[in-house]
N, C-alpha and C positions, 0 to 999 in steps of 0.2 A: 504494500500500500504506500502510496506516495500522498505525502501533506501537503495540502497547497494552505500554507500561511505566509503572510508576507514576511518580509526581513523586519525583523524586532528584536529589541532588548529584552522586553517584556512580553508574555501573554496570561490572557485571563484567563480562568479553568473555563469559561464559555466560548470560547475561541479554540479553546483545545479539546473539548468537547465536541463541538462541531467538527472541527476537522478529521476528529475520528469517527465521526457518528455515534457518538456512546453518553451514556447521561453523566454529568457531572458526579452523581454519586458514584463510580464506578474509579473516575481519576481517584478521589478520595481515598476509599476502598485500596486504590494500588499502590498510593501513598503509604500506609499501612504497611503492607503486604510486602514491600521495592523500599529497601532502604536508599536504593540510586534511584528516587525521587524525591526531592526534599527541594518542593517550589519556596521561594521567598515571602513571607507573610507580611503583611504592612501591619500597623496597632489594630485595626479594624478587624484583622483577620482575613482582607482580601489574599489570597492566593496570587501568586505573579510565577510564572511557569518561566525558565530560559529556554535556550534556543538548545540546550544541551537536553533537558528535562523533556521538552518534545523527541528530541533523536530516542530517547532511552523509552518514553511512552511508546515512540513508534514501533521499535523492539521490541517489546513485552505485546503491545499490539499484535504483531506478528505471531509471534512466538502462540499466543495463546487464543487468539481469535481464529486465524490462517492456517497455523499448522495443531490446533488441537489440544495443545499442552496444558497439564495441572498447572497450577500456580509455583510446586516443587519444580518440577523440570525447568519452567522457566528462570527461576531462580539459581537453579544451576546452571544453564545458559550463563544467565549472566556474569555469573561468578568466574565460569571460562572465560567469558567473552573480556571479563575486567584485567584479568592477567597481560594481555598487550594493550590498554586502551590507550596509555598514555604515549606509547609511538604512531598508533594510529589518528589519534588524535592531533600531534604535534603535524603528522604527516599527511593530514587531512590541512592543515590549516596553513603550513605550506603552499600546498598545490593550488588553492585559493591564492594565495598572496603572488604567487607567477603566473594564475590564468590572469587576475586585477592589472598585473605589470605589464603581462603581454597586450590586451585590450589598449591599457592605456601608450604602451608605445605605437599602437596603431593608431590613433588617435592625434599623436603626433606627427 
């Protein structure tokens, strides 16, 4: 499943909701459940999701919507999946910053 949200700092659990088709109780629920979800709370209590907390929604999305899995399995997923994140990650955010360069030298 691909999310179409736009580029943001912030989203709202109603924005994230939607974009996975799922009720807001359910992000909640996964909050709980995914300690690799821990959106930003303001004093009110609004929820503020990043842009990282949607990739990781989208994953457990997957994982458990698409291919089926207990809430256990998925969790072990991710436990695997956490073991490289942080090269994947650096190397994801890379390849952004020379697609950004190359655009803009065309541009020039």
């Amino acid at each position: 499943m691909h999310v179409n949200l736009p580029e943001k700092l912030y989203y709202s659990i109603g924005e994230v909701a939607k974009a996975f088709d799922v009720k807001p109780s359910l992000l909640r629920f996964w909050e709980k459940e995914f300690k690799e979800i821990q959106p930003k709370k303001k004093q009110s209590g609004t929820r503020k999701y990043t842009p990282e907390n949607v990739l990781t929604i989208q994953y457990i999305y997957h994982l458990v919507k698409e291919k089926g899995m207990t809430l256990q399995g998925a969790k072990k997923q991710l436990n695997l999946k956490a073991k490289d994140t942080p090269q994947k990650v650096l190397l994801s955010k890379l390849e952004k910053i020379k697609t950004d360069l190359e655009q803009l030298r065309k541009k020039l």
